[in-house]
Each structure stands twice: as structure tokens, then as C-alpha cells.
N, C-alpha and C positions, 0 to 999 in steps of 0.2 A: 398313342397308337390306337387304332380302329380295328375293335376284330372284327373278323368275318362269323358270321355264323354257318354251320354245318347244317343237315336236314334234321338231325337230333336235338340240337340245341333250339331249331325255330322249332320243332312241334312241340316243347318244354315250353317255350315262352307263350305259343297259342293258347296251349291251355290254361296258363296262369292268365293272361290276358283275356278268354272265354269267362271264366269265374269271377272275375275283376268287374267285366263289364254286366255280368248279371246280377251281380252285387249293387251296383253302381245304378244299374234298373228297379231293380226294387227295390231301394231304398225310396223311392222319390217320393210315395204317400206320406212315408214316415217322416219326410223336412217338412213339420207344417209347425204353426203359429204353437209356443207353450211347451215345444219338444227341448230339453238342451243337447247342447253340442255333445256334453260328456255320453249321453242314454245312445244318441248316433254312434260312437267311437265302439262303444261295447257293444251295439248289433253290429258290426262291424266285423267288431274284432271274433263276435261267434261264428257269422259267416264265412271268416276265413278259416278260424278251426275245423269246421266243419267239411271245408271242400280241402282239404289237407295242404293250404297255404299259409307261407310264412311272412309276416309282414316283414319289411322292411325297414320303416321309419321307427317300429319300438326299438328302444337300443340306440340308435343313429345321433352320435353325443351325446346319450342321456337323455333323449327323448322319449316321452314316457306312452304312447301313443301309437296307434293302427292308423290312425289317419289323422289327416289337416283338413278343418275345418275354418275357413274363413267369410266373415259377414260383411259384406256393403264397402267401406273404403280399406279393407282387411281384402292384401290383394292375393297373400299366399302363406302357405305353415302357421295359418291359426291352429290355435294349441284347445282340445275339446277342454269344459272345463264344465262342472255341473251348476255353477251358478249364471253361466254364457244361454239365456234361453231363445230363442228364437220366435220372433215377432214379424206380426201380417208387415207384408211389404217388404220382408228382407231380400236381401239375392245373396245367395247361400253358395261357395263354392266348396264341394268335397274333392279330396285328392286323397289316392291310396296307392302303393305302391307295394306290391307282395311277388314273391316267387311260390312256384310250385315245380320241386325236383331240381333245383336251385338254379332256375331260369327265371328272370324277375320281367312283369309286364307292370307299367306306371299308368295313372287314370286320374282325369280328373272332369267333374262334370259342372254346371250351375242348375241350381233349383232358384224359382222364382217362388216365393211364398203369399198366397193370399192375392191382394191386389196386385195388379201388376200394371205398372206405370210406364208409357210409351218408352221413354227415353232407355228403362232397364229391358226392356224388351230389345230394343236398338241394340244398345250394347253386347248384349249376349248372342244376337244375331248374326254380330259384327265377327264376335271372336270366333266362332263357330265357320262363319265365310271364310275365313283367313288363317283358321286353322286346316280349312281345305285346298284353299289356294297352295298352301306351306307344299302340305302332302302332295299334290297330284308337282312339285316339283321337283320329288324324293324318285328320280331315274335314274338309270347309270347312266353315265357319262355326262351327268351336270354337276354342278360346284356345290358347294355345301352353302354358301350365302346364298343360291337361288332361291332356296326353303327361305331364310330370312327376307329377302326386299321381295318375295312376295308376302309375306305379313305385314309387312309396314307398309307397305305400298295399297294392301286392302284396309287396315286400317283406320289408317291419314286420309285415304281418301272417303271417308266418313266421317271427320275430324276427329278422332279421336285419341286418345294416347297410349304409345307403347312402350313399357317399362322397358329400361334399360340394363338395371343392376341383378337382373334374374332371369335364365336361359333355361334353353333343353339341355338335352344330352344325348349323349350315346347311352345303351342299357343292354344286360344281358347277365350274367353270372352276375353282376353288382348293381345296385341302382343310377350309381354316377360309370359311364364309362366315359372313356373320348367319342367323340370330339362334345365340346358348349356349342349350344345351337339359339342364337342369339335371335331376335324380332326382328335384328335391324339391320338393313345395310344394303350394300349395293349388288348386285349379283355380278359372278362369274370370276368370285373368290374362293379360296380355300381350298380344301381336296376334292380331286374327283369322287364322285358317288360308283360306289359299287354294289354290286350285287349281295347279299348276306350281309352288309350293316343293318344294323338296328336303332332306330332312335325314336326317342323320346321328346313329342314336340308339344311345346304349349305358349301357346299367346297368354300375353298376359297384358290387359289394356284397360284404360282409365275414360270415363267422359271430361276426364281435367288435365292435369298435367301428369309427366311423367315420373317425377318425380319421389320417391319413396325413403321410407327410416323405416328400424326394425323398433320393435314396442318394446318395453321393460322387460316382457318375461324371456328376453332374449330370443325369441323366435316370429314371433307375428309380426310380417309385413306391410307397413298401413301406406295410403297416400298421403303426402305433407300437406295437401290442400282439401284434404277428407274429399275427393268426388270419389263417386260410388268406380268399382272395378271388378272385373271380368277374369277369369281363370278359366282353359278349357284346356285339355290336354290328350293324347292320343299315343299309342305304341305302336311303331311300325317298323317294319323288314322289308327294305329295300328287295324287289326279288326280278329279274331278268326281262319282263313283262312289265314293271314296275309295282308301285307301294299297296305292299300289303298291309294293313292296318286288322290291329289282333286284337284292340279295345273296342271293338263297335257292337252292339248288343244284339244289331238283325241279322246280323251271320256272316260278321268278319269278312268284309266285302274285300275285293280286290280294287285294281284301280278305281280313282273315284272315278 
């Protein structure tokens, strides 16, 4: 079931989404070359004490963690770890997902480290296009795959690859709600889009195949062909006028 949200519930969520993304902004000095993943996890996790949010992912089966940090063919829920350092050339993607007054907003950004090589440029380009393509498709009275095949559809049409085995979501009092909001597919499926859903949208794309396995420590998502991949993600409310997006750091802009 898809809730709606109320006027209360979306100004709860803006503000956890405001805080998310300004977190998410200044952190970007601090992904450079010699930093580890673990030293990011705990600025982090101060930033969110500090604006009086509550992560979501610590706890989340025993995950021990404020945030997912994954590197280069590491496509989603890398796990910070203080011997994971971070080296020129990497593409870095962070994901954080916190509430504040128990309204949860989800975020995820890429940092390019040091040199930066055409092709990770491309990619990161890509996912960023397509995850606005997704959004400006988040209106009432269209389907819920119209958000999906336009991601795949911007994509593919850059050749590139769009994971299959990991989607969006609905979000709102919980980080997982209804509906999965899939990369892929044809449009002018599923439930109509209404006004006060909330979801959680994030491309998740490869320079290689689509392909993907989870790594040993049971959480980290790699490509099976190691090409480099992409994670970008965005919180938005569906609102009459259409998508509002409550993760975006210049001032939570309205339609694109």
C-alpha cells in the first residue's frame, strides 16, 4: 500500500531531506585521496547528531553504520571500514538515509576523487540525467514504470548498464515503504501517481554489464565484471503541480 502524505508529514520529511543534503554538500572536500571510508561514516554520523537526526541504516539487520559508502565497481551498501582508504581516481558513492521527528529523507551523491577520467565523468553524468529524466516523470496521473523506462531509456541510450537486482522505493515514517521503483521497464504500468506519495529514486548504472553479487561481508554490492558504477539518488513528493525533490542542496527546487 502507498501512503499519502499529509502537510505535516511532507514539512518533517523536507527538513530531514534539507539536513541530508547539506551534509551531503559539505562533505565533498573531505572524499579526497588517504581519507577512509570509516573517518567519513563518523563525520557523518556527528552531523547527524548534531542536526537532531536519526540515521536509519544503523541497526537495519545489524548494520553497524550512518552511511553506505561504495568505491568504483562497488555499486551500493559498501560497509565504511577504517582500513577501505580512499585513493586518486576513485568514484566514491555516499548514501545516507536519516529521519528527523520520524519523517525519513534518503540521499545519495558521487564524489570523483583527484583525476578524473572521461569515461567516470560520463557515467556520473549519465546517472544524474536519468535520474532527472525519472523525476520530472513523478506527476499525478502517470504510472509508476513511467519513472522507470525513462531511466533506462536515458541510460541505454548512452550504452550503459542499469542494474536490475536493486530499486527505489516508497519512503516516509520508514526507509522501505511501497511501492519498489525499479530502473527498468516499459512505461504506462503499475499505479497511478498521486499527489502526497513520496519516493525514493536512485539509478543505479554500470560502464559494463548489469549484472551484480553481494561481497562476503554480506552487504556490499559489486559488479561481476568489475566495470566502474554509478549510484545517485534523490527524495521526492509527488505534489499537485508535480515533483518535489526535498534532497537537492540549492533550495529544494520544485519541478525540474
Amino acid at each position: 500500500m502507498i501512503t499519502i502524505k499529509d502537510k505535516f508529514s511532507i514539512q518533517k520529511m523536507e527538513t530531514a531531506g534539507k539536513y541530508i543534503s547539506e551534509i551531503l554538500h559539505t562533505i565533498a572536500p573531505l572524499v579526497k585521496e588517504g581519507v577512509t571510508t570509516a573517518e567519513l561514516d563518523k563525520w557523518i554520523e556527528d552531523q547527524l547528531k548534531k542536526n537532531e537526526l536519526i540515521s536509519q541504516t544503523m541497526g537495519y539487520h545489524g548494520y553497524k553504520h550512518v552511511s553506505c559508502i561504495s568505491i568504483n565497481d562497488e555499486v551500493v551498501h559498501g560497509v565504511p571500514h577504517e582500513k577501505k582508504r580512499i585513493k586518486n581516481g576513485d568514484l566514491v558513492k555516499v548514501d545516507v538515509c536519516a529521519s528527523w521527528k520520524g519523517y525519513c529523507a534518503d540521499m545519495a551523491r558521487c564524489y570523483v576523487v583527484g583525476t578524473q577520467e572521461l569515461k567516470t565523468k560520463q557515467l556520473v553524468a549519465v546517472a544524474q540525467q536519468a535520474l532527472d529524466k525519472g523525476i520530472e516523470k513523478a506527476v499525478p496521473g502517470n504510472r509508476l514504470s513511467d519513472i522507470s523506462a525513462a531511466i533506462q531509456d536515458e541510460v541505454e541510450r548512452h550504452g550503459f548498464g542499469v542494474i536490475r537486482d536493486f530499486a527505489g522505493h516508497g519512503i516516509g515514517k520508514k526507509m522501505h515503504e511501497d511501492p519498489e521503483i525499479v530502473n527498468y521497464g516499459k512505461p504506462g504500468h503499475g499505479p497511478v501517481l498521486k499527489a502526497g506519495m513520496a519516493f525514493a529514486i536512485e539509478p543505479m548504472i554500470t560502464l559494463g554489464s548489469y549484472k551484480v553479487y553481494v561481497d562476503s561481508d554480506g552487504w556490499t554490492v559489486k559488479t561481476v565484471d568489475k566495470s566502474l558504477a554509478a549510484h545517485i539518488e534523490d527524495t521526492i513528493i509527488i505534489m499537485e503541480n508535480g515533483p518535489h525533490i526535498i534532497t537537492r542542496f540549492s533550495g529544494n527546487e520544485r519541478v525540474i
